[in-house]
VOGU-3710 file (C-alpha; in Angstrom, 3 decimals, decimal comma):
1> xxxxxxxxxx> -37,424/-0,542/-26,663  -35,969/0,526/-29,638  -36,789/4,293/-29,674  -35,789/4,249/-25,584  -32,465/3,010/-26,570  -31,233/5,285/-29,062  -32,941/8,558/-27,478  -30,444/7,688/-24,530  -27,701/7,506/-26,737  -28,414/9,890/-28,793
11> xxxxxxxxxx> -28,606/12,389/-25,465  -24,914/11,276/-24,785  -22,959/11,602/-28,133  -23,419/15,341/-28,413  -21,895/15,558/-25,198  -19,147/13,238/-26,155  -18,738/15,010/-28,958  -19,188/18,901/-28,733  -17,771/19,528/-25,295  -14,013/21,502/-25,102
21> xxxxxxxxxx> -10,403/19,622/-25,154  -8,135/19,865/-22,332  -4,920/21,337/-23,672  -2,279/19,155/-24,036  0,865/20,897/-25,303  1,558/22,581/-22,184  5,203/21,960/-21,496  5,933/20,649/-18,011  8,643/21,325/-15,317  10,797/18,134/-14,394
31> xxxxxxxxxx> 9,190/16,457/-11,439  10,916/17,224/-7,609  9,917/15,820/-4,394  9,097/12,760/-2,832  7,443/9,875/-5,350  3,323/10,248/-5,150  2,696/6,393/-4,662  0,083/4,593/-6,468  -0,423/0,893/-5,650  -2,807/-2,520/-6,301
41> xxxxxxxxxx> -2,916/-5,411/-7,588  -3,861/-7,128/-10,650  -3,791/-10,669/-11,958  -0,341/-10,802/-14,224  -0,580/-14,928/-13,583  -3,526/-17,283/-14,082  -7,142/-17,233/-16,248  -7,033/-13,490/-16,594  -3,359/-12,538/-16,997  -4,345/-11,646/-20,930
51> xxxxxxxxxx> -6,384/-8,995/-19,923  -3,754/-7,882/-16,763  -1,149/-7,708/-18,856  -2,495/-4,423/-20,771  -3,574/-3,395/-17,811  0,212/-2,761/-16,648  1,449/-1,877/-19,948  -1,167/1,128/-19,972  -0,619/1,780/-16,334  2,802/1,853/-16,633
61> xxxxxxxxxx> 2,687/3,777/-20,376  0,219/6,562/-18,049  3,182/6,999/-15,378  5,834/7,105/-17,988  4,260/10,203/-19,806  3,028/12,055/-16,691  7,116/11,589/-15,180  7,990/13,146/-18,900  5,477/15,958/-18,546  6,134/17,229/-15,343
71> xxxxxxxxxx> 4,600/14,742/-12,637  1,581/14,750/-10,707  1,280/17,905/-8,753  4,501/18,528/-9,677  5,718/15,430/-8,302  6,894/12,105/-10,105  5,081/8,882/-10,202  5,600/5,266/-8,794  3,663/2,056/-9,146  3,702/-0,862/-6,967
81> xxxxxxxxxx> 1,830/-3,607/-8,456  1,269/-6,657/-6,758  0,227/-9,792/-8,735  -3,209/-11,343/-7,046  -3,092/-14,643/-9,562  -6,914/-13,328/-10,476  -8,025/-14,291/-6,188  -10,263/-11,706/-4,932  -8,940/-12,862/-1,587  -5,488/-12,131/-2,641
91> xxxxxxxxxx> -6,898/-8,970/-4,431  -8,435/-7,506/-1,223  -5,095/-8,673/0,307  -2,564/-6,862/-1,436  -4,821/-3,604/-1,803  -4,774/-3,331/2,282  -1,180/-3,951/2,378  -0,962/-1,073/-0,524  -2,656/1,114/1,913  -1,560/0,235/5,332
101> xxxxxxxxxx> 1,662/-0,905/4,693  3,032/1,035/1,864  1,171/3,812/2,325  0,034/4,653/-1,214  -1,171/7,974/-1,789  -3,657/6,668/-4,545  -4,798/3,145/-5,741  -5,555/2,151/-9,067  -8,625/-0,199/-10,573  -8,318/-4,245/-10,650
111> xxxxxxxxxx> -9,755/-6,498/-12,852  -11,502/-8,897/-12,975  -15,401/-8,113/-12,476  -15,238/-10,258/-9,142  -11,864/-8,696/-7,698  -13,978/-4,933/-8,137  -16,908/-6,372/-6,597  -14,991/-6,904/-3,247  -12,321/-3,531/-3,767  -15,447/-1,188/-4,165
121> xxxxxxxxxx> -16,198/-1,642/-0,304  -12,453/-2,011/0,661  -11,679/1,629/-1,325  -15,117/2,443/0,685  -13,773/1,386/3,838  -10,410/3,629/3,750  -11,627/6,072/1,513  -9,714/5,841/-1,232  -10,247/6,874/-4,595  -11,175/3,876/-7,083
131> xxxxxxxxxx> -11,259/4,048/-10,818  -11,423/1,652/-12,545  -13,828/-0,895/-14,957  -16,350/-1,770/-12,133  -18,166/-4,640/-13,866  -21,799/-4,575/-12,747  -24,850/-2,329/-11,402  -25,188/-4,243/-8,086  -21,690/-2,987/-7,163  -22,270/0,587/-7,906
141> xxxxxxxxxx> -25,760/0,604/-6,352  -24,529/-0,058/-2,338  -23,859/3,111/-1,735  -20,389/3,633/-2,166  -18,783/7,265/-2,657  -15,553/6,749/-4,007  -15,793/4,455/-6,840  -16,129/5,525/-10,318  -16,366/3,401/-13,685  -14,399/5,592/-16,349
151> xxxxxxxxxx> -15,001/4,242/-18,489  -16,978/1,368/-16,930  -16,704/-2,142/-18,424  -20,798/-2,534/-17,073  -21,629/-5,954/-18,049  -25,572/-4,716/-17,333  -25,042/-2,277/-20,456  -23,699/-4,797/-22,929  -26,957/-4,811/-24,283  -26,892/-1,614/-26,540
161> xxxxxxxxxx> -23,771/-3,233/-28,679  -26,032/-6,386/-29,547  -29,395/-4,168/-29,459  -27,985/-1,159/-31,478  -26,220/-3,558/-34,127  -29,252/-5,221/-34,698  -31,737/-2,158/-34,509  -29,399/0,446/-36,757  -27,321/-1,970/-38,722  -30,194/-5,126/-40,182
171> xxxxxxxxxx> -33,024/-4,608/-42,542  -35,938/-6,086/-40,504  -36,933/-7,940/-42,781  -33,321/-9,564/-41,834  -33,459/-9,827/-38,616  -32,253/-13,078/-36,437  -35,164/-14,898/-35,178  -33,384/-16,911/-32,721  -30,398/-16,327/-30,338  -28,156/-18,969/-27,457
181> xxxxxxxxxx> -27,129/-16,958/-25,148  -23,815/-18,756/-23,201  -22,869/-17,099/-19,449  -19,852/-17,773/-17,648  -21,180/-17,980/-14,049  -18,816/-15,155/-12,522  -19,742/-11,559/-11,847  -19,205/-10,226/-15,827  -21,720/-12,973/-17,442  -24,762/-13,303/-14,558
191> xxxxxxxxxx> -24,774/-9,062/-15,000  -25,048/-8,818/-18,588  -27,374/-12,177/-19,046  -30,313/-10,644/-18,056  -30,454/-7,852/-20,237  -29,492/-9,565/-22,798  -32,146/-11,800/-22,663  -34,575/-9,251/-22,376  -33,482/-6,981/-25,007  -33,338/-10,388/-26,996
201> xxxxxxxxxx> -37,442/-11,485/-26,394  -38,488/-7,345/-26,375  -37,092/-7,481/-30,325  -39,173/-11,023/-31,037  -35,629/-12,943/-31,171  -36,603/-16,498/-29,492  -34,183/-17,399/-26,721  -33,694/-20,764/-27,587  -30,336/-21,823/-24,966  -29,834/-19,552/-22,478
211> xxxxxxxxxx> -26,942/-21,598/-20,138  -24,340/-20,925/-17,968  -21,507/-22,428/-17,374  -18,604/-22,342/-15,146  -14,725/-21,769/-15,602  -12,312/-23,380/-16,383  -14,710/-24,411/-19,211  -13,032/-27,952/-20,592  -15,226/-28,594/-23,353  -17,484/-26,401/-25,196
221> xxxxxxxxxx> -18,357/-28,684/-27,625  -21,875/-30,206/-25,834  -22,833/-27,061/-24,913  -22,308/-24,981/-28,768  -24,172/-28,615/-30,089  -27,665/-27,392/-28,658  -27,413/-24,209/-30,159  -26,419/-25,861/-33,582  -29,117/-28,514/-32,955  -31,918/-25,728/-32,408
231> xxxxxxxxxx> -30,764/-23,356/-35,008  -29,923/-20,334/-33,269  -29,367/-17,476/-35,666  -26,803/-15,862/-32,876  -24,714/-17,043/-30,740  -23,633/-14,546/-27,867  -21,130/-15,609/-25,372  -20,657/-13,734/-22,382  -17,164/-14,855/-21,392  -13,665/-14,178/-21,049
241> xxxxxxxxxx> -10,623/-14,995/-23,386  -9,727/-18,731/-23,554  -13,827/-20,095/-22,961  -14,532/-17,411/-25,848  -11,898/-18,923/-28,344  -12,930/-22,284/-27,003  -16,063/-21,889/-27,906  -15,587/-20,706/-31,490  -13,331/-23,508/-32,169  -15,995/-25,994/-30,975
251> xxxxxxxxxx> -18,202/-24,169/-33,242  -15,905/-24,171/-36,476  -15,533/-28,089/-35,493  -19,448/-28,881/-35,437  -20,134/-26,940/-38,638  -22,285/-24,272/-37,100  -22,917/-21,138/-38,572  -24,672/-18,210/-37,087  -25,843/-15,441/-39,008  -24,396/-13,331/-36,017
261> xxxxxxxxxx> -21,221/-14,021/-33,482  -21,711/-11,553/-30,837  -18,696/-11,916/-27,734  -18,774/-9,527/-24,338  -15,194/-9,739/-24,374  -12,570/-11,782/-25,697  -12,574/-10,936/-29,521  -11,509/-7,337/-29,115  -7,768/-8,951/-27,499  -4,903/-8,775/-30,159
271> xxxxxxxxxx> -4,523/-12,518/-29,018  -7,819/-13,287/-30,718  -6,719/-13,174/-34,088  -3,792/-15,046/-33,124  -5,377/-17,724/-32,114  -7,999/-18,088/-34,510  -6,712/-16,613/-37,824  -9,415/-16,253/-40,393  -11,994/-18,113/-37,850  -11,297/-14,736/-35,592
281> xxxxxxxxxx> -13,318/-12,617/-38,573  -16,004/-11,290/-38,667  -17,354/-11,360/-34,608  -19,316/-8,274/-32,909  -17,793/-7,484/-29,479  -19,398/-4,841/-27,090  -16,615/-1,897/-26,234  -16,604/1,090/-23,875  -13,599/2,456/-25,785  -11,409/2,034/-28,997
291> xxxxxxxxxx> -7,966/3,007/-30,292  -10,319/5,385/-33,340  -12,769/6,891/-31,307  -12,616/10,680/-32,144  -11,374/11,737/-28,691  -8,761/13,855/-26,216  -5,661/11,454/-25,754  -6,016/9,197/-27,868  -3,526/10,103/-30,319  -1,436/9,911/-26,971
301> xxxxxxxxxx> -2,249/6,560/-26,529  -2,178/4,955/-30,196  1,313/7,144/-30,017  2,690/5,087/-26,896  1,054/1,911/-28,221  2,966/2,209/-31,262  6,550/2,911/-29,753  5,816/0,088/-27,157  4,577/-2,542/-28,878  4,411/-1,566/-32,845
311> xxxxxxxxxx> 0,863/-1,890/-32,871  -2,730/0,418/-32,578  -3,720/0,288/-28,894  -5,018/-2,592/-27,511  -7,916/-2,615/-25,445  -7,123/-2,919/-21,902  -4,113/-0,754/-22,951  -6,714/2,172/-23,640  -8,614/1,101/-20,801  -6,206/1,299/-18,539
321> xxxxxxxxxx> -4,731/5,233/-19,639  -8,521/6,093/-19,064  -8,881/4,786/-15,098  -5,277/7,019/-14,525  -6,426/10,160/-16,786  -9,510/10,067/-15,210  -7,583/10,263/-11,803  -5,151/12,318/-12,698  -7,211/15,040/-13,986  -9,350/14,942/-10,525
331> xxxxxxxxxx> -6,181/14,872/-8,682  -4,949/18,201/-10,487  -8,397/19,537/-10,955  -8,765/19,598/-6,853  -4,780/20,411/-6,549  -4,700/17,962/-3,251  -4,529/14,412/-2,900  -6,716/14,786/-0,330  -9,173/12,088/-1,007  -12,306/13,420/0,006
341> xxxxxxxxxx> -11,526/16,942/-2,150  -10,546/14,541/-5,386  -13,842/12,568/-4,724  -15,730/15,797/-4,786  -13,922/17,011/-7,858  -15,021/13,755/-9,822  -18,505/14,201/-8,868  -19,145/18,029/-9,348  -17,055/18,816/-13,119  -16,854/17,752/-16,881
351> xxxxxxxxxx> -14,148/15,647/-17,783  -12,638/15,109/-21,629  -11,445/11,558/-21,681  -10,662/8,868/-24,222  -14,035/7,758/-24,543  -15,876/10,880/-24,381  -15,738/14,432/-24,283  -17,396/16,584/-20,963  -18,114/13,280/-19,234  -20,160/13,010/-15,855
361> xxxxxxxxxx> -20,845/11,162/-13,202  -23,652/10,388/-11,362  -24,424/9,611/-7,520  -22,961/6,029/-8,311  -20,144/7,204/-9,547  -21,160/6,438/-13,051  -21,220/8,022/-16,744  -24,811/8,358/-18,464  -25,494/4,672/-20,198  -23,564/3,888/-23,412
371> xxxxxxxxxx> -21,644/1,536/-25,312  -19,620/0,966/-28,821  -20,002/-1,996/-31,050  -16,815/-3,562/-33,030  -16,293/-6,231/-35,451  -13,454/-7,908/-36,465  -13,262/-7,210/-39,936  -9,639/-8,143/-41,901  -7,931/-9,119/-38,490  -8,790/-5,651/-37,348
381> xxxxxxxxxx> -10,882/-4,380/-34,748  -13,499/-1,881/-36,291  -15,662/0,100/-34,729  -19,225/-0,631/-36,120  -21,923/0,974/-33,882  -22,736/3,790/-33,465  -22,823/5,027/-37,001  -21,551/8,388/-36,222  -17,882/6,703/-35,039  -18,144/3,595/-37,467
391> xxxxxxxxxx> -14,632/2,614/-39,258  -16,075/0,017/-41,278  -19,805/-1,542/-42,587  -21,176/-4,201/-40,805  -21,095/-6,973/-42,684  -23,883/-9,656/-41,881  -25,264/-12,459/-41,900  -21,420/-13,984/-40,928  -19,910/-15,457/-43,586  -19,230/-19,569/-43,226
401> xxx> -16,392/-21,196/-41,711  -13,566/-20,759/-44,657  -15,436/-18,117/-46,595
//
């Protein structure tokens, strides 16, 4: 398992890291003509508005610099963004009226995992162009033609980040022997549990709680006891924002101490050090791109971030200028919005992108596997695995509460 793991990896950075830069210091005309109109939804109200809010500030940053650099096709910009309060109902809902009502020339990704999950076949359906996080393998395996993960947020390959930590980063003789693995039943936490688990028992690491639970989560307490109470060396949570920080607190609150803190996605939020202080140290989170990462546009973004909001990138932020470079760069690469001709333009050339240099994608409209691995080091965000884009040692086992 081990040796399969990095050899895939290891087959990727290269290409991340050798291929050619698109320029980027080519000055642009000002934008004429009629607005290209982009359009969707995301949920700026409700569980996941944390997480949609970055989302718009990097969708929004994206437009802002293509207007200043000459448009898209030569043309300005404009997003409509609709808020769908986190309903995939109201998701699928407000991406048909973006399309048969306002006649957008392009859509943009959603979030959350669930949302994508029912957008994939609506994008299918009309055949529009959809980049964005995706979430899961099942979605990308029906067949679909015009969806693309770029950089995917694929639950099912959360894996590596625990799995390469552990493999590249502790002694054996180290190793955790034991691991509770917490799922939020949603789309996200059912695709990454499995994996987990088996990357988890493949390594010797006893599963000793492997539970899921559902959202709103009201108490984590009982359920972080029986992972104190059997004396799991990690605890990995598979969940979103508030459960994640609820279940640290319940943690800090029952004295339990992990060697190992591993979240799939809240600890990598600027909120999460907000809300926790100190008790916000020293937690792995999986990634699929960071602010440091040694890539095209970057600079761009960590640029914008800093103007905007006085801070390094956030994640979503990133995320977000990704799904529209990505786009953009098929759009100009094909000269057309003609869907169909973008489509074909994704799925036949190399792409430099934020989290990867002469990217691919596949008949599922994916990249070859990968991940990154951060801890929160300082109140920072550091990138930890793979070695080769580290910005900080690992430290391990996880200090105590107050240490």
């Amino acid at each position: 398992m081990k040796k399969g793991l990095i050899m895939v990896f290891v087959i990727f950075l290269p290409v991340l890291l050798v291929s050619p830069v698109f320029s980027q210091s080519m000055k642009a005309p000002v934008p004429v003509g009629n607005p290209i109109k982009i359009g969707g939804s995301l949920p700026l109200t409700g569980m996941h508005s944390e997480t949609a809010k970055w989302m718009k500030n990097g969708y929004d940053f994206w437009a802002d610099n293509v207007n200043k650099k000459g448009g898209l096709l030569g043309r300005p910009v404009k997003l409509t963004i609709y808020d769908d309060e986190g309903n995939p109902d109201g998701a699928v809902s407000y991406y048909e009226r973006a399309i048969t009502v306002d006649k957008v020339d392009l859509i943009f990704g959603g979030t959350p995992g669930g949302s994508v999950a029912v957008l994939m076949p609506l994008a299918e359906k009309y055949g529009k162009v959809f980049v964005g996080m995706g979430g899961h393998m099942k979605s990308f395996e029906q067949g679909y033609t015009y969806s693309f993960g770029s950089p995917p947020l694929m639950s099912d390959w959360i894996y590596w980040s625990l799995a390469g930590v552990i493999d590249d980063l502790i002694p054996n003789a180290e190793w955790p022997k034991s691991i509770a693995v917490f799922s939020t039943n949603t789309v996200m936490g059912l695709a990454g549990r499995g994996n987990i688990v088996k990357a988890m028992e493949e390594r010797g690491i006893k599963v000793l709680v492997d539970e899921t639970y559902n959202l709103p989560l009201a108490d984590a307490t009982p359920m972080v006891s029986k992972a104190k109470a059997r004396g799991a060396d990690v605890l990995c949570c598979l969940s979103f924002f508030d459960d994640g920080v609820m279940i640290m607190r319940a943690a800090k609150s029952i004295k339990y101490n992990p060697k190992l803190i591993f979240q799939q996605h809240a600890a990598i939020f600027p909120a999460w050090m907000k809300e926790l202080g100190e008790d916000g140290n020293y937690v792995v989170n999986s990634t699929f791109w960071h602010d440091r990462l040694p890539f095209p546009w970057n600079e761009e973004i960590n640029e914008g971030a800093k103007a905007l909001f006085g801070m390094q990138a956030p994640l979503f932020f990133g995320f977000a200028y990704s799904w529209m470079k990505t786009l953009e760069l098929a759009v100009e690469g094909a000269g057309t919005l003609d869907q169909k001709k973008v489509r074909d333009y994704l799925r036949s050339n190399k792409f430099d992108l934020p989290y990867g240099k002469g990217i691919t994608f596949d008949s599922k409209g994916l990249p070859p596997p990968f991940s990154f691995s951060t801890q929160t080091v300082k109140g920072n965000v550091e990138l930890i695995w793979p070695k080769a884009v580290s910005t900080t040692k690992f430290v391990y086992p996880r200090p105590a509460w107050g240490k």
